[in-house]
C-alpha positions in Angstrom: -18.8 15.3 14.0 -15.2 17.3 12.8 -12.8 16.5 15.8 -9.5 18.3 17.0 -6.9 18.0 14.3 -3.0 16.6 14.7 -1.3 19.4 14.3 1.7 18.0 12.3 1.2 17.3 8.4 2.0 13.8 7.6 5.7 13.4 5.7 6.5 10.4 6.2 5.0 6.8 4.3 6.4 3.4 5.7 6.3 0.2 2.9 6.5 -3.0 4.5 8.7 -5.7 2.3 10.0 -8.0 4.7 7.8 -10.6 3.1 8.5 -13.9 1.6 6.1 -13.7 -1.4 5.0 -17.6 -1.5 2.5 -17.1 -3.3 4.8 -16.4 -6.1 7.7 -19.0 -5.8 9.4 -20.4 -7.6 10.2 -16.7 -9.2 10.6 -15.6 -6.2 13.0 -17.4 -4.5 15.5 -15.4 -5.4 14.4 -12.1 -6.0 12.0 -9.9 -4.0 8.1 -10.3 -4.7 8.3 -6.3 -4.7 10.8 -6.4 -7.8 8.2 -8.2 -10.1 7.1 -6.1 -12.8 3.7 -5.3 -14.0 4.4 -4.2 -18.0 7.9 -2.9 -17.1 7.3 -1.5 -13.7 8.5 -3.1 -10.5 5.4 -3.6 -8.2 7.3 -1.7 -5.3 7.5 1.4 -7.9 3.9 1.6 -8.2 3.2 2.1 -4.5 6.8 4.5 -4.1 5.3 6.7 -7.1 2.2 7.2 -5.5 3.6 8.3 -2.6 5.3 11.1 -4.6 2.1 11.5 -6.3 0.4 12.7 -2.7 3.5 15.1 -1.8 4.7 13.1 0.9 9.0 13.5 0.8 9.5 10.7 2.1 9.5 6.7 2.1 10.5 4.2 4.7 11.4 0.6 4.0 11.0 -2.2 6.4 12.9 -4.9 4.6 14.2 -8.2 5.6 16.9 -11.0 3.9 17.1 -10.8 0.3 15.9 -7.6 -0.4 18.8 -5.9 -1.4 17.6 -5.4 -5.0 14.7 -3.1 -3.8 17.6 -0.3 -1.8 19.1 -0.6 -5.3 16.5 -0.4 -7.8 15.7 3.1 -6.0 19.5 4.2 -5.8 21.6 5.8 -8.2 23.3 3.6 -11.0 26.0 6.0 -12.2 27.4 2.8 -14.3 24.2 2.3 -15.8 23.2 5.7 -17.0 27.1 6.5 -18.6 26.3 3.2 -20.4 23.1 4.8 -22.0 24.5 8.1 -22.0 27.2 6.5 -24.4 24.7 4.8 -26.5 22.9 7.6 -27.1 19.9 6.7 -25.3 18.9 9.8 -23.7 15.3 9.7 -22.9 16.0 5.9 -20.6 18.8 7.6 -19.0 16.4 10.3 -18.1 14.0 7.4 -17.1 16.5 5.7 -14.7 18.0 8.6 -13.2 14.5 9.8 -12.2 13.6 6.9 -10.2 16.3 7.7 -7.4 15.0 11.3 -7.1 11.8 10.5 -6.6 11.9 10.8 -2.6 14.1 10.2 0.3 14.2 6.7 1.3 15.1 5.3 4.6 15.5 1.2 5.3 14.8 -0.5 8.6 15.2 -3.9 8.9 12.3 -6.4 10.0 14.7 -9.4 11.2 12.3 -12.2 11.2 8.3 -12.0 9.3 6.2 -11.2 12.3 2.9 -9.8 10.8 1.9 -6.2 9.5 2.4 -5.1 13.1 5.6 -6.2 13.8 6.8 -4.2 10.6 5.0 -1.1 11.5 6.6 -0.8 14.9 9.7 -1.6 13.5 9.5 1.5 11.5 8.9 3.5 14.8 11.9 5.4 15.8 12.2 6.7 12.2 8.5 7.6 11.8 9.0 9.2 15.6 5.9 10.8 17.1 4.2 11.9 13.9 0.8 10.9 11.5 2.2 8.7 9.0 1.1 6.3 5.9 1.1 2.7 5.7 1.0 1.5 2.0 1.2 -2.3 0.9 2.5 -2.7 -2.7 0.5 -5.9 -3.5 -2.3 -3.5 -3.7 -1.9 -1.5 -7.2 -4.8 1.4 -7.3 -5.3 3.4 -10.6 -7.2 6.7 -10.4 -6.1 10.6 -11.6 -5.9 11.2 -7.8 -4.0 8.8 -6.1 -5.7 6.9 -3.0 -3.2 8.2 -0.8 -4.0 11.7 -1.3 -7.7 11.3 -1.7 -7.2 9.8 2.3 -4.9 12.3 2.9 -8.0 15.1 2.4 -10.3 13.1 5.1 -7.2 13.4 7.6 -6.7 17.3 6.9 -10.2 18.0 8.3 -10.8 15.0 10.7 -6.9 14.6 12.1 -7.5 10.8 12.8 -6.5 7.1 12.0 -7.8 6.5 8.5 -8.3 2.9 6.6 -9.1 2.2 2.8 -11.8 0.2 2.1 -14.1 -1.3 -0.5 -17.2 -3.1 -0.9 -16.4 -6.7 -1.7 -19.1 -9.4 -3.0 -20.4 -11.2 0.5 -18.7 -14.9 -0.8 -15.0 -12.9 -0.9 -15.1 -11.3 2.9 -13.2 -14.4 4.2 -10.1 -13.1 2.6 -9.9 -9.4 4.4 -10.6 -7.5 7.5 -14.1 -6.2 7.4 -15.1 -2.8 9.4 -18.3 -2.9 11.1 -19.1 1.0 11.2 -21.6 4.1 10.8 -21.8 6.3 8.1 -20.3 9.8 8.7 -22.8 12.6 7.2 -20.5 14.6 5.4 -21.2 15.9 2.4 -17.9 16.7 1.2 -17.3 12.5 0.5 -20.6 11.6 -0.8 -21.5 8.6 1.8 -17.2 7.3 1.3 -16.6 8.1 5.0 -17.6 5.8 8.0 -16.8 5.9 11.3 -15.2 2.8 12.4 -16.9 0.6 15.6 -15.1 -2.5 15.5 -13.2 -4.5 12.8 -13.1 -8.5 12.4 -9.9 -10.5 10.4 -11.2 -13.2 7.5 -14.9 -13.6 8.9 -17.3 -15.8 7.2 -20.2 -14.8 5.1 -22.3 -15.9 7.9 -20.3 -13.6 10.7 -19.0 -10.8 8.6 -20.3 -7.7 9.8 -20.9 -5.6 6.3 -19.0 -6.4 2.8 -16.7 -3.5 3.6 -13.2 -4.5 3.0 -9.6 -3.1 4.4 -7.2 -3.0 1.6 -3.8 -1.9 1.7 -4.0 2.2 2.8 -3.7 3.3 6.0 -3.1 6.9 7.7 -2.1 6.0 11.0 -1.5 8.9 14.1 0.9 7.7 16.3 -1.0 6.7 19.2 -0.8 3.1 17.2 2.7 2.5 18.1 1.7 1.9 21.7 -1.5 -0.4 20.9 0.6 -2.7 18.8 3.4 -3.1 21.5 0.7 -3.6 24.0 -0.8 -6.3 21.5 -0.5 -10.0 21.8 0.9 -11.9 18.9 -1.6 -14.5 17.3 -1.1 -18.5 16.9 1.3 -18.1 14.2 3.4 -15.9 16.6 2.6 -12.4 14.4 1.5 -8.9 15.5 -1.6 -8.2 13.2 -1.9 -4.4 12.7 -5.9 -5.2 13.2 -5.5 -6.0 16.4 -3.8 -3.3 17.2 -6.4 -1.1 15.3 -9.0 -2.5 17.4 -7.2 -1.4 20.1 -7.3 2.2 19.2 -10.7 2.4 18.4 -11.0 2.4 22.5 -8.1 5.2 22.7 -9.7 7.7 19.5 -11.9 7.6 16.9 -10.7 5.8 13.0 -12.1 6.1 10.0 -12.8 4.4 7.2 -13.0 5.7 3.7 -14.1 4.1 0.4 -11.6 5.1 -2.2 -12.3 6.1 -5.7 -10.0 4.1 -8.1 -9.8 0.6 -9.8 -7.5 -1.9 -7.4 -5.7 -4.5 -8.5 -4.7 -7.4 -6.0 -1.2 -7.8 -7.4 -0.2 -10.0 -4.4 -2.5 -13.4 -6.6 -1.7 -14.3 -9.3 -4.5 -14.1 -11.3 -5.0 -10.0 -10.1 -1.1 -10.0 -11.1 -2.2 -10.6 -14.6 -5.2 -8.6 -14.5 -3.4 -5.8 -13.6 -0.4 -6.5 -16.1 -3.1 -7.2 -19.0 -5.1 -3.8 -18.1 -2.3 -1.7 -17.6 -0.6 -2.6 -20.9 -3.7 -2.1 -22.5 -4.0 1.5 -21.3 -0.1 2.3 -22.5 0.5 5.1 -25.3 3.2 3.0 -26.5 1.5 -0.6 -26.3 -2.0 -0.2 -26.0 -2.9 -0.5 -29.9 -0.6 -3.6 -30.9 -1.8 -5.5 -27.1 -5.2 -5.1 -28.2 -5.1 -6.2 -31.6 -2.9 -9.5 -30.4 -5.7 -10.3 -27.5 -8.4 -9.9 -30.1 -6.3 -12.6 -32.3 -6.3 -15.3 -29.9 -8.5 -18.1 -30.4 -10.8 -19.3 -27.3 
């Protein structure tokens, strides 16, 4: 069933960074998980790119302590590119310049880690009354059309709240928020679209309701500002955006969509160097030599 559609085009995508990135210390103590590159690429980049890569103008930080070197990795460096400039090194100082004018960037500051929900309505007077997109950088997703804009499609013709998802082997559901839900006959996405019923954090193999995974996309109508102030922070005293999602399953339908593309959980360590490994491997300019070395080393 096609319902009513928002009438306002989304323009806006909001990156939450306020994190600590634990998982990685020591490197990150004392620079910004974020700023890690995979090959030569800052994770945060990845994420910021394929925003631009779905023709949304703009991006919105939520940041915290510490991550200053994000706001300047994505403003200009005028010192940096005369230095290149004078060296002759045209074709970086093309690179570099074109990373500030990718979008518009705005930064709000998360004051202390609260949860995914906390940063979200953080976010909220920029965003204002509008659809907007959610994107989490620890999730790297390769594919000729970006996730985003694959989700963007569903919201076009069904103008509601929109999740990523995956199907995940049964043993691995403990580590996401799994969507119980219906398929949606429509033949335009080839049984990817379900309707969402309810949605349940970490469940066991036992409890989980399907093997269908949320990962770290999200088209979000505004509505979900209100649900998440209205929600109750958890034992750890954080504002879990599934809560609040579960809320607004009672307000409007949400959807959730299974994405076409390979993803790569960059926030572990060991998808960290899957993603660096297979990435490098599908570079122009490293691809051949990367190959040749893996193939060299001795189990």
């Amino acid at each position: 069933m096609t319902h009513a559609k928002v009438p306002l085009k989304i323009r806006k995508a909001v990156l939450p960074v306020a994190g600590l990135g634990t998982r990685f210390l020591p490197a990150t103590k004392a620079q910004p998980k974020e700023m890690l590159p995979i090959v030569d690429k800052p994770l945060v980049q990845y994420a910021v790119e394929e925003v631009s890569a779905s023709g949304l103008p703009m991006v919105i930080f939520v940041t915290g302590r510490g991550k200053t070197a994000i706001e300047n990795h994505f403003d200009l460096s005028a010192e940096l590119e005369e230095e290149l400039a004078g060296r002759g090194k045209k074709e970086l100082r093309e690179l570099v310049h074109s990373i500030s004018g990718l979008l518009r960037f705005a930064y709000v500051r998360q004051q202390t880690p609260r949860g995914l929900g906390d940063a979200i309505l953080t976010a909220r007077d920029v965003v204002d009354e509008e659809p907007f997109a959610v994107l989490l950088s620890d999730d790297v997703i390769v594919n000729p059309v970006p996730c985003l804009k694959q989700m963007l499609g569903v919201f076009e013709r069904y103008g509601r709240s929109i999740v990523a998802i995956q199907k995940v082997e049964r043993q691995a559901v403990g580590s996401y928020g799994i969507i119980r839900g219906h398929l949606v006959r429509d033949p335009q996405w080839h049984g990817r679209l379900y309707q969402i019923e309810d949605m349940v954090e970490k469940p066991s193999p036992r409890e989980a309701p399907s093997n269908l995974a949320v990962i770290g996309r999200y088209i979000l109508t505004p509505t979900i500002f209100h649900e998440l102030a209205c929600t109750t922070p958890g034992a750890a005293g954080e504002i879990q955006l599934t809560d609040g999602l579960r809320r607004l399953l009672e307000k409007e339908p949400v959807y959730a969509y299974v994405f076409e593309g390979k993803r790569y959980d960059a926030g572990d360590k060991l998808g960290f160097l899957q993603a660096t490994v297979e990435l490098a491997l599908g570079r122009p300019d490293l691809g051949k030599a990367f190959r040749s070395y893996l193939k060299s080393l001795k189990p």
